[in-house]
N, C-alpha and C positions, 0 to 999 in steps of 0.2 A: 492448514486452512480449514475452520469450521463451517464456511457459506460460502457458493460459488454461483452469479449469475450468469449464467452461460449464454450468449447468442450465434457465439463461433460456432461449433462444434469440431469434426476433425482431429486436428493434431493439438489445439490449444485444449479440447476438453480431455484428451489424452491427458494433457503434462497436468492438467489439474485434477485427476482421477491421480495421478503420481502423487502429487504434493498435497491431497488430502489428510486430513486426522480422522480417526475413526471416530464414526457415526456422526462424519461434515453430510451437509445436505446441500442439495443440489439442484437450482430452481433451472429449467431448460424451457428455452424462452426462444431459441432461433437456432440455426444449421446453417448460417451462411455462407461455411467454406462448401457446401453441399447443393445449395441452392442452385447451380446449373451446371450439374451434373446427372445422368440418367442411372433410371436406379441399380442397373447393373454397374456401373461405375462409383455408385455411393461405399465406401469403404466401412466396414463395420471397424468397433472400436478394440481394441489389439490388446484392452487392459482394462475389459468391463469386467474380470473378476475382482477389481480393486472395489467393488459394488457389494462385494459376497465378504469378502475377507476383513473389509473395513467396516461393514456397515452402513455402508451410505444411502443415503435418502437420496430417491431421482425424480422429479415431478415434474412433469410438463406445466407447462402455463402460456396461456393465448390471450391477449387484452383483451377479443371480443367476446371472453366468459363473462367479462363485466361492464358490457357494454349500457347495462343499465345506469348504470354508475358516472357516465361521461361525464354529465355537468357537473355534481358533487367533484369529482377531479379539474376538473378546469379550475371551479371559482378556489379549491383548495391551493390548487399550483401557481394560479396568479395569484396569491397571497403572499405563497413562499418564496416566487421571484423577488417579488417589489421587495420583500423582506429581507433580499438576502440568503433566506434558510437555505436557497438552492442553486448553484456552483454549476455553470455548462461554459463552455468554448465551442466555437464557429470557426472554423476553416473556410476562408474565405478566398475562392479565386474569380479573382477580373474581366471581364467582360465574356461576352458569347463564346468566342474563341475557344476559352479555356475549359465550356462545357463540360466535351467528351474525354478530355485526359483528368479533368476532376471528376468527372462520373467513375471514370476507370479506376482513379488513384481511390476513389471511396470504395469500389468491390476489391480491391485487391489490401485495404485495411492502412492505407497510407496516410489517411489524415487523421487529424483529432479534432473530437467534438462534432459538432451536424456539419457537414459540410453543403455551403451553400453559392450558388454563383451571381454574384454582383455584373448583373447587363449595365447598369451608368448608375456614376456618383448619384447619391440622393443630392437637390439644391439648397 
């Protein structure tokens, strides 16, 4: 692997610190197996010398570095929806009910694509 966007972190940026090529780069964009955990409980990573050995580029990155940039992105990404250029799925569960086990199934990494909750049919 020469480019990994990472938002997991944990055990999946593990196996992808394994399955790198030297001098893959590595954009780090989220921690969410980390995110509610305290910092004494956050686990450091088991195989950050694959960083040293391999070469790898590691760089943070935060959307609101370019926040100046928001509408330039909008009018570009409604472009490339309507166009096609750009490919998403929706996980969609049914009514209120379904909520809190689709909020859960979203932090535990079980659905694909945005998952969203449908309260009633559209007419």
């Amino acid at each position: 692997m020469d480019i990994y966007f990472d938002n997991a972190g944990g055990p999946i940026l593990e196996a992808a610190l394994d399955a790198a090529n030297r001098f893959a780069r590595f954009v780090e964009c989220g921690m969410i197996s980390q995110y509610n955990l305290t910092r004494d409980e956050t686990p450091g990573i088991r195989n950050m010398t694959h960083v040293v050995r391999k070469a790898i580029r590691m760089q943070g990155f935060i959307v609101s570095d370019h926040a100046d940039r928001r509408a330039e992105f909008d009018a570009e990404m409604i472009d490339w929806l309507k166009a096609g250029k750009i490919k998403y799925r929706i996980d969609v569960a049914e009514g209120l009910d379904a909520a809190p086990a689709a909020f859960i199934a979203m932090l535990k990494g079980e659905n694909f694509g945005k998952q969203v909750v449908r309260i009633s049919a559209e007419d």
